[in-house]
Wavefront OBJ file of the C-alpha trace (Angstrom):
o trace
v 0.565 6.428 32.160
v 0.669 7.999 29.117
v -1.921 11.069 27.849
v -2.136 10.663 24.426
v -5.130 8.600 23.501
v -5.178 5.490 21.239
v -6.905 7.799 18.377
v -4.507 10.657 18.479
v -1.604 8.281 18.380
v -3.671 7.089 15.226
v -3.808 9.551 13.387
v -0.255 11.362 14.021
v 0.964 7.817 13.569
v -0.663 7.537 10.100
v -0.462 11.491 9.434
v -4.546 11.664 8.896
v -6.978 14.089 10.285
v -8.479 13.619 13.228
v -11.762 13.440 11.184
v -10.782 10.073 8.928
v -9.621 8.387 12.360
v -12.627 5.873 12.706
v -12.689 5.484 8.944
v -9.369 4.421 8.831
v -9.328 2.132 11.848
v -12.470 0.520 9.933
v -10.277 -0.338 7.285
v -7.498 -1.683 9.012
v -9.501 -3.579 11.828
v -11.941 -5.380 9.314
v -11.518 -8.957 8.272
v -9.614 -8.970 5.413
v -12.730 -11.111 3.638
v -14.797 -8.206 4.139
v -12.729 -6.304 2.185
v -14.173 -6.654 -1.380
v -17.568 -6.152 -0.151
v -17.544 -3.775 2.322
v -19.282 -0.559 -0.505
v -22.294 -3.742 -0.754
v -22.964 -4.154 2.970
v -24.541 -0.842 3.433
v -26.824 -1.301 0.945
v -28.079 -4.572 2.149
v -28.256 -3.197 5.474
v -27.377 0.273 6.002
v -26.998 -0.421 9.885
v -24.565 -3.003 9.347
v -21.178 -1.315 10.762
v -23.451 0.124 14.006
v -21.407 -2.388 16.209
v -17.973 -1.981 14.343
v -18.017 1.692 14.681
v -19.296 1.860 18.389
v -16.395 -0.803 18.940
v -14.052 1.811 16.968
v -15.473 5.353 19.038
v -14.980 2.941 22.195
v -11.916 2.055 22.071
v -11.134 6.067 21.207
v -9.769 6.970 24.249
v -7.994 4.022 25.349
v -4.716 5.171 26.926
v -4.192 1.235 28.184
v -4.409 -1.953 26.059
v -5.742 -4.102 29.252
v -8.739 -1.570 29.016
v -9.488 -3.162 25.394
v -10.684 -6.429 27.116
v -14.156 -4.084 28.018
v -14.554 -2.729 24.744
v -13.995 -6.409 23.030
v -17.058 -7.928 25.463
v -19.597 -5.244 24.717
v -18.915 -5.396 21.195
v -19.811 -9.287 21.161
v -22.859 -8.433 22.776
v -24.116 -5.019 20.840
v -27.164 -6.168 19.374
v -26.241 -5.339 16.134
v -23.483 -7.694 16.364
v -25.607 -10.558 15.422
v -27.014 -12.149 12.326
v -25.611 -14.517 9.543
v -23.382 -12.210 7.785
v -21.709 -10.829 10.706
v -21.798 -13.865 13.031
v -21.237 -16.848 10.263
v -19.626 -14.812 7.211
v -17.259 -12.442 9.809
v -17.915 -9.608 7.632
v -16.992 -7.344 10.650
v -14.441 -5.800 12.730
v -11.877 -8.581 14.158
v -11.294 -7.897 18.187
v -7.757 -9.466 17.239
v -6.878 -7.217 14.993
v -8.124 -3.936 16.647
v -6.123 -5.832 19.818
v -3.033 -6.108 17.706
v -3.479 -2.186 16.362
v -3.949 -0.833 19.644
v -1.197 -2.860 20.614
v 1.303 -1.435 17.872
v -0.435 2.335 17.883
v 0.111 3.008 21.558
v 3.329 3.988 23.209
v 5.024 1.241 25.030
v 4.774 0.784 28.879
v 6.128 2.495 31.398
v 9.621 1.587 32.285
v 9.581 2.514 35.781
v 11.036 -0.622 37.748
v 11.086 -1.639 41.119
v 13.706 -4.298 42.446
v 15.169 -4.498 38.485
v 11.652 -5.798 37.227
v 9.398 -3.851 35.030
v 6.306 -3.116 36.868
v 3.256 -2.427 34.322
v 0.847 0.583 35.285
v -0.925 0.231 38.400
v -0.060 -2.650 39.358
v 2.046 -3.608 42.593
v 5.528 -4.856 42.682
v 6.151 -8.326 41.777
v 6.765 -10.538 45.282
v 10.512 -11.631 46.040
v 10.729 -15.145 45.042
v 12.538 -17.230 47.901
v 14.821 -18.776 45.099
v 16.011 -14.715 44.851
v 17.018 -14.618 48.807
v 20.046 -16.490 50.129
v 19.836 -19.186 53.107
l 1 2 3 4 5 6 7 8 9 10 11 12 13 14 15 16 17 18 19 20 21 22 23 24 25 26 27 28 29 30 31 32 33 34 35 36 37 38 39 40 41 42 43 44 45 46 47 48 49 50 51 52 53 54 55 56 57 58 59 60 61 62 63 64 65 66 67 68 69 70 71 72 73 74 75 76 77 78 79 80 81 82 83 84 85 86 87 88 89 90 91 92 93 94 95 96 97 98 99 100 101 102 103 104 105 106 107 108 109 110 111 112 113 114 115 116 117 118 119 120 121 122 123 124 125 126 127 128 129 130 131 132 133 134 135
């Protein structure tokens, strides 16, 4: 497993501070239709990136993508996450693209192998198939 976290692979990825990580992830993570409006949300509601940025600090110290999947539920369920603009509109984080940045930000599995297969992180071996063994 690797040690680096999902935000300090961020930032020395993108060469920011440590300090403009969640900003940054905001940008890229958003819905690209929230874009042009994101300065005008605040004002309407000033609590209206609660949920993106506890989905943002969450996902922090990820060192595993398959630990996303816990992040992505309680984000659909924060209780900010909810109303017309966020819900209907999607002017909000997308869970597919924070997946797919994650995804692309974090080193690659490990490569240790067992019987020639890959074997991902904590997991078993993969059984012997009984096409694999000779009669």
């Amino acid at each position: 497993m690797s040690s680096s976290t999902f935000a300090d692979c961020f930032c020395t990825k993108n060469n920011i501070p440590r300090a403009d990580y969640a900003r940054a992830v905001l940008q890229r993570a958003l819905y690209p239709r929230t874009l042009p409006v994101k300065w005008l949300l605040p004002l309407l509601n000033r609590d209206h990136f609660t949920a993106d940025f506890d989905l943002i600090y969450g996902v922090e110290h990820l060192r595993r993508l398959r630990d996303f999947t816990t992040e992505a539920e309680r984000f659909n369920e924060h209780p900010s996450n909810r109303g017309w603009l966020r819900r209907r509109l999607g002017l909000r984080v997308s869970t597919s693209r924070m997946k797919a940045l994650i995804r692309e930000t974090l080193p690659p599995k490990s490569t240790a192998t067992h019987s020639g297969l890959p074997v991902d992180e904590g997991t078993s071996a993969p059984f012997k198939t009984r096409a694999s063994t000779s009669v």
